[in-house]
C-alpha positions as CSV (number, residue, x, y, z in Angstrom):
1,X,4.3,-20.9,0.5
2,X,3.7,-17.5,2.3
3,X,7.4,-16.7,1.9
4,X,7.1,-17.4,-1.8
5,X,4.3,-15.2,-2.5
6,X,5.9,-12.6,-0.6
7,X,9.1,-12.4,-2.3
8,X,7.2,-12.1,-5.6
9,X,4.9,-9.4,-4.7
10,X,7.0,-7.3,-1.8
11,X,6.2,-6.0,1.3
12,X,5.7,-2.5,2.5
13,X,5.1,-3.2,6.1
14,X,1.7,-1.1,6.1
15,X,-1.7,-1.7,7.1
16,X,-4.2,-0.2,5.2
17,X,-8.1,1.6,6.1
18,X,-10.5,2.7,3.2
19,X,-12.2,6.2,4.8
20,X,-15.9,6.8,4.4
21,X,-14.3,9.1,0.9
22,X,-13.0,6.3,-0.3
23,X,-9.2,7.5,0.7
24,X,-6.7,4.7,1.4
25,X,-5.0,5.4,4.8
26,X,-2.2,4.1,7.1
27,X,-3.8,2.1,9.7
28,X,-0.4,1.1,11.3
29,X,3.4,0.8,10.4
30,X,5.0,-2.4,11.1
31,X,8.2,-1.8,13.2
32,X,11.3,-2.0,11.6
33,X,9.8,-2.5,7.9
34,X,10.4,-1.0,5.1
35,X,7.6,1.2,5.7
36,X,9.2,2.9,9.0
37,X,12.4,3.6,6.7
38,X,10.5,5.5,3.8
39,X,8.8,7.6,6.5
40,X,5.4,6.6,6.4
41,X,2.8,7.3,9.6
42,X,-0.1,6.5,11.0
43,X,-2.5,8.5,9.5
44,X,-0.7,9.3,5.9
45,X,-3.0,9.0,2.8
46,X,-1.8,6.5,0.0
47,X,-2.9,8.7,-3.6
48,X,-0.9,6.7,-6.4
49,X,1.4,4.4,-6.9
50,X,4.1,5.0,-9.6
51,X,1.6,7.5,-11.1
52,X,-1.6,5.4,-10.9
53,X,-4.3,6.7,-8.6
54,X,-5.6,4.9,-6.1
55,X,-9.3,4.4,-7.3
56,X,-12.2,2.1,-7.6
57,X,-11.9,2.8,-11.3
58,X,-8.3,1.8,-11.8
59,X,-8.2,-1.5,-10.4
60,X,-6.6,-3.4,-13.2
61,X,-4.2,-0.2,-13.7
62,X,-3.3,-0.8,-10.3
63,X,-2.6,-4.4,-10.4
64,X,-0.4,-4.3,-13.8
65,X,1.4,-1.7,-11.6
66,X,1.8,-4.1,-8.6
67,X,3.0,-7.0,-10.8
């Protein structure tokens, strides 16, 4: 069932914080994901996603994006 929900929605291979701003940030990079191959770091701060902002006010934008 995992496997199946995964191969629908993808996987990056990042873990994700929300600072006190309301910033997403990398909390950690899976070894050998995707995520190490695309460069991201610990520490690196998520802003959009195919030109949607990452905001409390964009939620469904977001999701619609995701799908």
């Amino acid at each position: 069932m995992m496997a199946a929900k995964m191969a629908k929605s993808g996987w990056i291979g990042i873990e994700l914080d929300k600072s006190e701003e309301g910033k997403l940030l990398v909390k950690r990079v899976v070894p050998e994901s995707p995520a190490v191959k695309a460069g991201f770091r610990e520490g690196d701060v998520l802003v959009a996603v195919e030109g949607v902002k990452y905001a409390d006010g964009n939620k469904e934008k977001l999701m619609a994006v995701k799908e």
